[in-house]
N, C-alpha and C positions, 0 to 999 in steps of 0.2 A: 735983521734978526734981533729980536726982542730977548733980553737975561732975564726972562721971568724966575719965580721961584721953582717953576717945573725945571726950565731948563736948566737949571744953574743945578738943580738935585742930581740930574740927569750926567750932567758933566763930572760931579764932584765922583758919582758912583762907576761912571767909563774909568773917571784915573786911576780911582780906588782898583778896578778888578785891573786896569793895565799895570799896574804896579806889583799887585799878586803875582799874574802870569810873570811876568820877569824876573822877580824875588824867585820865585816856585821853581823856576827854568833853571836862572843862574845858580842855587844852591844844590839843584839834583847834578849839574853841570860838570859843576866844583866837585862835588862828591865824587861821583863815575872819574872824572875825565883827572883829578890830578895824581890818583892811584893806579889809573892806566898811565898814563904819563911816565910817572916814577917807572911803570914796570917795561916799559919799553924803553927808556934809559941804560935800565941795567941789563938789562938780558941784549942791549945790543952787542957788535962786535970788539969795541973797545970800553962794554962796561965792566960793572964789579964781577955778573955771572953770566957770562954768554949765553945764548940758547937761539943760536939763529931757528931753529924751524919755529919757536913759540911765539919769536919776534915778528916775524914774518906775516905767521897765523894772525896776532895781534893787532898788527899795522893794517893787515888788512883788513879785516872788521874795522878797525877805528875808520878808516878811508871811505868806506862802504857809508858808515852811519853817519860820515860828517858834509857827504852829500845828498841825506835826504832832504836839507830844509831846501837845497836848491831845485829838488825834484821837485820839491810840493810848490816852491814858487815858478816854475815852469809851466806846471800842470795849469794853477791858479790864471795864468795871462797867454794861456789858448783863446779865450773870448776874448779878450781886446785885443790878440795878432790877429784872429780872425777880420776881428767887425774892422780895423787899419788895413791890412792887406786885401779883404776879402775872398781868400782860401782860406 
């Protein structure tokens, strides 16, 4: 493989956007998730304001949506269990 000047543009603009998407992810991340955090803390059973049924509610959405990325890499490595196994 040759570093020509395409491919070295090529590269510098992959990290550029990988770097985006991570920035973009972890900050919306941070935002959502340490205000749920907080609020599943206190409304637990031995927090500042109890509320099991909201905790509950809570926990479960958060559970829910903290197994989508494993869905989607599931989904993703259907064609290579296939073409490896052949089912």
């Amino acid at each position: 493989m040759t570093f020509d000047a395409t491919t070295i543009k090529m590269l510098l603009e992959g990290i550029r956007d990988t770097l985006y998407m991570v920035l973009a992810s972890s900050a919306i991340s941070y935002i959502l998730g340490i205000p749920l955090g907080i609020l599943l803390v206190v409304t637990d059973k031995d927090g500042i304001r109890p509320f099991p049924i909201f905790q509950k509610v809570l926990g479960l959405a958060i559970n829910l949506l903290r197994s989508v990325p494993f869905i989607i890499l599931l989904i993703m490595m259907l064609p290579c269990t296939r073409f490896l196994v052949g089912t």
